[in-house]
ROFI-591453 format. One record per residue: residue number from 1; residue in three letters; z, y, x of N, C-alpha, C in turn. Coordinates in pm, whole numbers, plus 50000, padded with zeros to 5 digits. Example, Ala and Ser with C-alpha at 12.3 -4.5 7.8 and 13.67 -1.06 7.14 Angstrom:
// residues 2
<node 1,ALA,<50780,49431,51319>,<50780,49550,51230>,<50780,49670,51320>>
<node 2,SER,<50708,49775,51285>,<50714,49894,51367>,<50787,50003,51290>>
This chain:
// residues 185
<node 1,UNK,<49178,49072,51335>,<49220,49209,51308>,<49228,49279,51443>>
<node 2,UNK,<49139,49381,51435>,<49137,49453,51600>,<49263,49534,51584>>
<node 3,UNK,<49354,49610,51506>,<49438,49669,51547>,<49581,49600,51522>>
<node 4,UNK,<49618,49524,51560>,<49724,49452,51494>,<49889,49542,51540>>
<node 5,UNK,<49864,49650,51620>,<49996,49739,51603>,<49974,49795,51510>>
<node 6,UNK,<49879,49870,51438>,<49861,49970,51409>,<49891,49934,51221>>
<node 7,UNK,<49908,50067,51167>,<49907,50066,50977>,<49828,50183,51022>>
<node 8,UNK,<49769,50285,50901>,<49743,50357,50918>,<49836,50524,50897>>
<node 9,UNK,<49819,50591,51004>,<49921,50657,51002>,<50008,50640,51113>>
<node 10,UNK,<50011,50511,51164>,<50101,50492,51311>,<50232,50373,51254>>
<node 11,UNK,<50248,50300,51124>,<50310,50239,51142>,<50305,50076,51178>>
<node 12,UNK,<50404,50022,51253>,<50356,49836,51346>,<50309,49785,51249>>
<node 13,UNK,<50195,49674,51308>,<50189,49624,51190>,<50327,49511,51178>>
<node 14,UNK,<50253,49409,51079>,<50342,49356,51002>,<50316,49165,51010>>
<node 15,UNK,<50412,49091,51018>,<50353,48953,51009>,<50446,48876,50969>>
<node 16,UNK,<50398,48769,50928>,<50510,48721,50798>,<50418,48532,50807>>
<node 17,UNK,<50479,48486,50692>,<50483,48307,50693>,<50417,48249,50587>>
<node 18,UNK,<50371,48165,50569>,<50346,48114,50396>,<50388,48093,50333>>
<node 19,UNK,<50369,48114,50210>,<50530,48096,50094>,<50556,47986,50040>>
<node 20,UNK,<50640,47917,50018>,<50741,47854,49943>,<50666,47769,49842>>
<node 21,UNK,<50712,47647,49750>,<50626,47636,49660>,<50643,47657,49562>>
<node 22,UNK,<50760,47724,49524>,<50791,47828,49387>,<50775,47985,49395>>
<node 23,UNK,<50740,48027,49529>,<50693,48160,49565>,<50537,48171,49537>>
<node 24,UNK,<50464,48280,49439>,<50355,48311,49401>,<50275,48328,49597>>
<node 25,UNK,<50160,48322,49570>,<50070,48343,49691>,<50089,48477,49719>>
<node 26,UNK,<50131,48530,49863>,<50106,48677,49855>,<49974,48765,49866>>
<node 27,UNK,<49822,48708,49797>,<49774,48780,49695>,<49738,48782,49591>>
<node 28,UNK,<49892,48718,49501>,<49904,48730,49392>,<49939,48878,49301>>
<node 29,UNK,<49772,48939,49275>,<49817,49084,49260>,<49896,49136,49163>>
<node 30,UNK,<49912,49045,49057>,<50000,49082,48970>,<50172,49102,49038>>
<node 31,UNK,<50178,48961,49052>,<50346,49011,49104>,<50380,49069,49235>>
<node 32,UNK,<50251,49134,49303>,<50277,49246,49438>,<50288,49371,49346>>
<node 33,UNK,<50226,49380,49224>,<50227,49540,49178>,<50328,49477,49097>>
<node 34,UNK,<50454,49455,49065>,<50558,49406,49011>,<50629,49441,49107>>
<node 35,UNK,<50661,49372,49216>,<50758,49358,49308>,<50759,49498,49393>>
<node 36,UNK,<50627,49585,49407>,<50642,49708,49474>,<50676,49816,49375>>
<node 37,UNK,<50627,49840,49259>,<50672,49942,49149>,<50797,49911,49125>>
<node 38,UNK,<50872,49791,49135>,<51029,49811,49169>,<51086,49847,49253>>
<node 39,UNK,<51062,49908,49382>,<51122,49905,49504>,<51040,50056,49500>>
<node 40,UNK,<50969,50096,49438>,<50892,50241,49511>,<50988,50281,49351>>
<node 41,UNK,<50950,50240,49242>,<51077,50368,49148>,<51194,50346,49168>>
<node 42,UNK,<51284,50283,49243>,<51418,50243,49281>,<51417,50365,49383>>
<node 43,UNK,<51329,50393,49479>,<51343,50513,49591>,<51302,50636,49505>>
<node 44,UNK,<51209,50626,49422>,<51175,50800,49347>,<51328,50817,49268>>
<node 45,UNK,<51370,50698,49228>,<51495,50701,49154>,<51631,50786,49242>>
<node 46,UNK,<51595,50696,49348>,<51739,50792,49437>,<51674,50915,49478>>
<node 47,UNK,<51557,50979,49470>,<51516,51112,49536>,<51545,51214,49402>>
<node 48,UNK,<51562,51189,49293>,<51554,51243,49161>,<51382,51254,49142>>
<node 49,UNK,<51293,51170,49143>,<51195,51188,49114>,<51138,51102,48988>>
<node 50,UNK,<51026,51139,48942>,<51058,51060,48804>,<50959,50949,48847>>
<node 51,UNK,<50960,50842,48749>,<50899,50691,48832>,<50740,50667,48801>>
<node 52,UNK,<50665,50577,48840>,<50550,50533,48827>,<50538,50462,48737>>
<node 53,UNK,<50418,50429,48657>,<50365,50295,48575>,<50230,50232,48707>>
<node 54,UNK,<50254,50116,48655>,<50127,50028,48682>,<49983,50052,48632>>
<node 55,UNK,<49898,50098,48703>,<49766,50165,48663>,<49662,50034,48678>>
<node 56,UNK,<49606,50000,48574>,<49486,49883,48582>,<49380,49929,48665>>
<node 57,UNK,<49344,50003,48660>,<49179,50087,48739>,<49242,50093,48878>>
<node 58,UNK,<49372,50174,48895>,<49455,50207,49010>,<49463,50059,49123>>
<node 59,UNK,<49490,49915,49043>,<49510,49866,49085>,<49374,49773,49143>>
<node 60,UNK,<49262,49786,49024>,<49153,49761,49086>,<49072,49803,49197>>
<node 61,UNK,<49105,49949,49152>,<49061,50011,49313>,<49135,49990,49420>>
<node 62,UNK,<49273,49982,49420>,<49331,49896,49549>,<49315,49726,49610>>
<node 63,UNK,<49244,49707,49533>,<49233,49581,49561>,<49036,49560,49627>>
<node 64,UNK,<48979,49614,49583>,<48853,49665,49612>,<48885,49702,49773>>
<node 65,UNK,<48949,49788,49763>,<48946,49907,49930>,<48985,49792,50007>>
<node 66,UNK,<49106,49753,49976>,<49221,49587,50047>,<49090,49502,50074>>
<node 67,UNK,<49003,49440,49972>,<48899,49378,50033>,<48780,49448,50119>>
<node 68,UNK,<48744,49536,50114>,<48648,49584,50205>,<48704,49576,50382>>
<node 69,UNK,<48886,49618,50330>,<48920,49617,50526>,<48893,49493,50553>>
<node 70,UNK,<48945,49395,50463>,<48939,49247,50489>,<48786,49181,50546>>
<node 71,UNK,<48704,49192,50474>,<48564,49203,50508>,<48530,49258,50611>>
<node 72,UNK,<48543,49335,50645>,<48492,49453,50727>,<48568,49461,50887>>
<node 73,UNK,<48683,49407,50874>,<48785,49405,50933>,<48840,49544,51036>>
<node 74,UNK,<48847,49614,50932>,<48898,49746,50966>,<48998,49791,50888>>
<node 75,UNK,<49103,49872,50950>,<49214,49916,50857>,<49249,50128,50843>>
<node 76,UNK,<49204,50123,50736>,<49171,50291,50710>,<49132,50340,50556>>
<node 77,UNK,<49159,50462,50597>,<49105,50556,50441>,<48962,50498,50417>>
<node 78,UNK,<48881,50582,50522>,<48661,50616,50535>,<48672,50404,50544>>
<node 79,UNK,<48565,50349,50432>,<48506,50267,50453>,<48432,50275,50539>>
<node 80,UNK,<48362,50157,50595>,<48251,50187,50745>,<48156,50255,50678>>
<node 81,UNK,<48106,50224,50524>,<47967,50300,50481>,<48026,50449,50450>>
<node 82,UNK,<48133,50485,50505>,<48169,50637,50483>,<48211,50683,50364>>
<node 83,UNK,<48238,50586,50270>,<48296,50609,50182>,<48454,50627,50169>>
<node 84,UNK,<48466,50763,50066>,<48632,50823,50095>,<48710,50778,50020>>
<node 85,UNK,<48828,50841,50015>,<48936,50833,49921>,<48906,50867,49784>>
<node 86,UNK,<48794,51031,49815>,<48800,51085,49702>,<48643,51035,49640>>
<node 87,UNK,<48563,50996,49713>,<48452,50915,49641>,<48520,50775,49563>>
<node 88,UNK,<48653,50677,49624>,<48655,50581,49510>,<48722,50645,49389>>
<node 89,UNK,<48813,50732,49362>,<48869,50845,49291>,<48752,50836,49186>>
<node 90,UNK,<48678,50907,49226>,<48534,50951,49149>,<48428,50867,49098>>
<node 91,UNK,<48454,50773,49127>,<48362,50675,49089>,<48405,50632,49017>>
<node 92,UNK,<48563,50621,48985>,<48597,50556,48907>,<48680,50617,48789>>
<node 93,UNK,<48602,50750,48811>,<48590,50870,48684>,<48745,50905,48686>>
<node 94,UNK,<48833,50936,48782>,<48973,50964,48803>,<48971,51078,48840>>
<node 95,UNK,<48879,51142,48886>,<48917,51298,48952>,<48862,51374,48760>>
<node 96,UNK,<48912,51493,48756>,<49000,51548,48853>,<49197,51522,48806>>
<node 97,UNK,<49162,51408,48673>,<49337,51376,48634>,<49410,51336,48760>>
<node 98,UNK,<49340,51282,48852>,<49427,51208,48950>,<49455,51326,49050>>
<node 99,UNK,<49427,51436,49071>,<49454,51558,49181>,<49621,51550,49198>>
<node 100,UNK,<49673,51537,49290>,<49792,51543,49327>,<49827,51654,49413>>
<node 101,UNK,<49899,51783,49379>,<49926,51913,49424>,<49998,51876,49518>>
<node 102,UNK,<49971,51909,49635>,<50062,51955,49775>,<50167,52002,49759>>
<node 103,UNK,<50256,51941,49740>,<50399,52059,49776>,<50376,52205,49855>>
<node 104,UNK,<50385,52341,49769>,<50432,52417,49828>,<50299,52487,49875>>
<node 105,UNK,<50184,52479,49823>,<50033,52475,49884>,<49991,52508,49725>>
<node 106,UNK,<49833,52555,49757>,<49785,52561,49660>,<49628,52440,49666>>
<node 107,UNK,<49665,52395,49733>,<49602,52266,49758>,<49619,52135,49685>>
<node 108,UNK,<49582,52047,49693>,<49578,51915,49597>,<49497,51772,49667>>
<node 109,UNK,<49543,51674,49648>,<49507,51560,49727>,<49418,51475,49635>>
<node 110,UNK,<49257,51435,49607>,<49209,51379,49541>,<49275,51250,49509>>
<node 111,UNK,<49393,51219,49470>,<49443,51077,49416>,<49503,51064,49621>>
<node 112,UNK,<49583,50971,49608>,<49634,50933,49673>,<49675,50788,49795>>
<node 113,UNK,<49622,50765,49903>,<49657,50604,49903>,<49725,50570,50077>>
<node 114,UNK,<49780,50490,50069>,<49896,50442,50157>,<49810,50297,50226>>
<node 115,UNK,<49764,50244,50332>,<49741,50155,50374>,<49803,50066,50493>>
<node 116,UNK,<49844,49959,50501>,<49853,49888,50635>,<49811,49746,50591>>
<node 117,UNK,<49822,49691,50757>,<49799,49558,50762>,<49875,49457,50845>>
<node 118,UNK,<49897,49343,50804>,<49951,49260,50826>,<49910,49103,50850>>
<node 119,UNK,<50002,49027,50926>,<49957,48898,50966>,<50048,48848,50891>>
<node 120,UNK,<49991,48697,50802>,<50051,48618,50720>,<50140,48475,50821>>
<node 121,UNK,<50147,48481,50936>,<50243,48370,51040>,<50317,48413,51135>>
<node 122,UNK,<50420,48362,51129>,<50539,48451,51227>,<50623,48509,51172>>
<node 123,UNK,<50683,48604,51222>,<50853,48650,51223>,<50837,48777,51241>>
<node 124,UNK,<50857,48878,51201>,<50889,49046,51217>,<51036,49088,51215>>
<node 125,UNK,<51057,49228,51291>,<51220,49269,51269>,<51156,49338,51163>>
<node 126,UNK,<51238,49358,51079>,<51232,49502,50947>,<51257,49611,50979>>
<node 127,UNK,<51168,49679,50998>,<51209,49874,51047>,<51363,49877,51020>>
<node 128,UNK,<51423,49973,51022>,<51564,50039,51052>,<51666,49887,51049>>
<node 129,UNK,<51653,49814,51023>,<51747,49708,51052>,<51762,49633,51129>>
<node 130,UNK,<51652,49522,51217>,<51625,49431,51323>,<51673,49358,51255>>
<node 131,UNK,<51664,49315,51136>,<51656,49155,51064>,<51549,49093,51107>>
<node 132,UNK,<51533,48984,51176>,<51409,48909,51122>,<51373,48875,51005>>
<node 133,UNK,<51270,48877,50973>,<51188,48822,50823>,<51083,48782,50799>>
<node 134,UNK,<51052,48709,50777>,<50922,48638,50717>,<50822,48698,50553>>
<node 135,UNK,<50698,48693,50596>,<50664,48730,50438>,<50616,48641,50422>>
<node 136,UNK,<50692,48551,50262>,<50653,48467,50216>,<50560,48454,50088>>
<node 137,UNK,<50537,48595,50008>,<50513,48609,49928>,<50491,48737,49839>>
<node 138,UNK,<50451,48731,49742>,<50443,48896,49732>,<50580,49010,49760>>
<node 139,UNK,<50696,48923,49688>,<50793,49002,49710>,<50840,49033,49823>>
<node 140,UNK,<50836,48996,49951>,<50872,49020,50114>,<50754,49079,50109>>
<node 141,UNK,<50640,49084,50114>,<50538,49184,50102>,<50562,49316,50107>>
<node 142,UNK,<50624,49317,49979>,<50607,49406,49902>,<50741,49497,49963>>
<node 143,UNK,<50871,49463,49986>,<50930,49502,50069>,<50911,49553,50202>>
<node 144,UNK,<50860,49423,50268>,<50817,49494,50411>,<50766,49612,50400>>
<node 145,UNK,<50624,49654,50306>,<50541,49731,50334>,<50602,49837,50327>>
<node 146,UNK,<50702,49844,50148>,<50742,50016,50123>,<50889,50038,50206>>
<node 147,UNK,<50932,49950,50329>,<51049,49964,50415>,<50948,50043,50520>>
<node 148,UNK,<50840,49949,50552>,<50822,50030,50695>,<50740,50197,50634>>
<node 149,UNK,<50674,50150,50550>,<50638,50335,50532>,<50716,50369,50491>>
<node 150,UNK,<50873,50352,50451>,<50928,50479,50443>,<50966,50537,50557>>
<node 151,UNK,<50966,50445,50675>,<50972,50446,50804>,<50942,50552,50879>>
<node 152,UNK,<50790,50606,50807>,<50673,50636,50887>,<50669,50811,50757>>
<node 153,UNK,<50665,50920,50877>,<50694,51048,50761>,<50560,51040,50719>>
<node 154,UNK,<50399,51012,50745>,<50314,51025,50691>,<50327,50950,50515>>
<node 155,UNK,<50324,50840,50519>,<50350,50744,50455>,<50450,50758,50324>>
<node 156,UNK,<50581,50792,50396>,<50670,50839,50301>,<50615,50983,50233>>
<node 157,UNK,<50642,51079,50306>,<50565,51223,50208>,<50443,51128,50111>>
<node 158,UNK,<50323,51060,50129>,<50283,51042,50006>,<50342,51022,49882>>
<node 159,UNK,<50459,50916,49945>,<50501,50859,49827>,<50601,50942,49748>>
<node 160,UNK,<50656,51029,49811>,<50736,51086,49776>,<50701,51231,49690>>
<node 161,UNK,<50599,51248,49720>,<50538,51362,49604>,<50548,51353,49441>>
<node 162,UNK,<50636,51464,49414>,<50640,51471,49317>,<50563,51435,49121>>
<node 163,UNK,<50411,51509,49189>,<50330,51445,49094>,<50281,51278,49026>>
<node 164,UNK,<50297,51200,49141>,<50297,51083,49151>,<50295,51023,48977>>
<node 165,UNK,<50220,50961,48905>,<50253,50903,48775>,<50196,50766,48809>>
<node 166,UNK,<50119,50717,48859>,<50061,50591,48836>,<50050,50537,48988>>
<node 167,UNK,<50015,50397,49017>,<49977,50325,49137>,<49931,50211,49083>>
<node 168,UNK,<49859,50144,49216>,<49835,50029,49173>,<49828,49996,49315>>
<node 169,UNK,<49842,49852,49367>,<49799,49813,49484>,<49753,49655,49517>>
<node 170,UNK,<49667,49659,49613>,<49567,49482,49614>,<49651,49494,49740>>
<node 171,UNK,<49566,49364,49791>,<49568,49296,49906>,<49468,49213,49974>>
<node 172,UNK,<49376,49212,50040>,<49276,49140,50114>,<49334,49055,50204>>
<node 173,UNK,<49260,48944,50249>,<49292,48884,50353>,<49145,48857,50428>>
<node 174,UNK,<49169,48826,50550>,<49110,48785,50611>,<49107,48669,50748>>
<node 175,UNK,<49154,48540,50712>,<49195,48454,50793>,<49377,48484,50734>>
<node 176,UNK,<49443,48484,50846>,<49571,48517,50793>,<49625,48645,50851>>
<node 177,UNK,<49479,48765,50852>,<49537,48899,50853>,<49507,48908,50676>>
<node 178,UNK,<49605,49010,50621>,<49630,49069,50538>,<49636,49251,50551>>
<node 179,UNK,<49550,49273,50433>,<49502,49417,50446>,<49589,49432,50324>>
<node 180,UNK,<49636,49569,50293>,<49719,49628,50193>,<49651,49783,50144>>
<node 181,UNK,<49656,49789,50000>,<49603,49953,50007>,<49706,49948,49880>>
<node 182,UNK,<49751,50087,49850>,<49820,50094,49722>,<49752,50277,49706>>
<node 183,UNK,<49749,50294,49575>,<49693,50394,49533>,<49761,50459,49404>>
<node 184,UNK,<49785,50599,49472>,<49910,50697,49366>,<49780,50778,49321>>
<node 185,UNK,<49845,50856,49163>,<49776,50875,49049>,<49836,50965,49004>>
């Protein structure tokens, strides 16, 4: 992984341990989109915002993008073949239901998506706390990720937009970097 500070957007990355042997693999995509749609409607919950469902397509396409960084070994919106946010949107016949209005704008965001990456060995502090922690699994995953973007105002404003109804999110690996994409709807 060439950027290993970096998420996209500017937040550190992230590095964590192997899990447990009653802890699911952390890219076990089912219980990462479990363990994060609890922790992202628990925060729309305290903002008064209303919550997400689990999107099947949503989650396929995050898991698609998650493997291409993995592959590719790049961490970003533009695939290397230049493909966007709003081309996987469209391809996957989501525009224009998925348009997400700008706060306060008369503008709109073709669907939505949040990315970073992470190393699966070692020890991290947790943004605003300096706990050490390990990710062992989807659920420390899944924590780490929506702690440090809330961290990060790019990151958070996505998530925090009002329109928000659906997500889904994968995970790639590559050796024991781990790519993350999650995608609002």
């Amino acid at each position: 992984m060439k950027r290993r500070s970096v998420l996209a957007a500017g937040v550190a990355a992230l590095a964590g341990c192997s899990a447990g042997a009653d802890t699911p693999p952390v890219t076990d995509t089912d219980a990462l989109n479990a363990a994060f749609l609890d922790r992202f409607n628990a925060m729309r919950e305290e903002r008064g915002l209303r919550s997400a469902s689990q999107s099947d397509v949503l989650t396929e396409m995050a898991s698609a993008h998650a493997a291409n960084m993995a592959d590719h070994d790049y961490l970003g919106h533009e695939q290397p073949d230049g493909t966007s946010i709003e081309d996987r949107f469209r391809e996957r016949g989501l525009l224009p239901q998925c348009r997400v209005p700008v706060p306060g704008s008369d503008r709109y965001y073709p669907g939505a998506e949040n990315v970073a990456g992470a190393v699966e060995s070692g020890e991290v502090t947790h943004p605003g706390t300096d706990e050490t922690f390990y990710i062992s699994g989807p659920d420390s995953l899944a924590r780490f990720v929506m702690d440090s973007w809330m961290t990060s105002p790019p990151h958070r404003d996505v998530m925090t937009l009002p329109a928000i109804q659906e997500l889904g999110i994968g995970v790639g690996r590559n050796g024991e970097d781990l790519f993350v994409a999650v995608e609002f709807c």
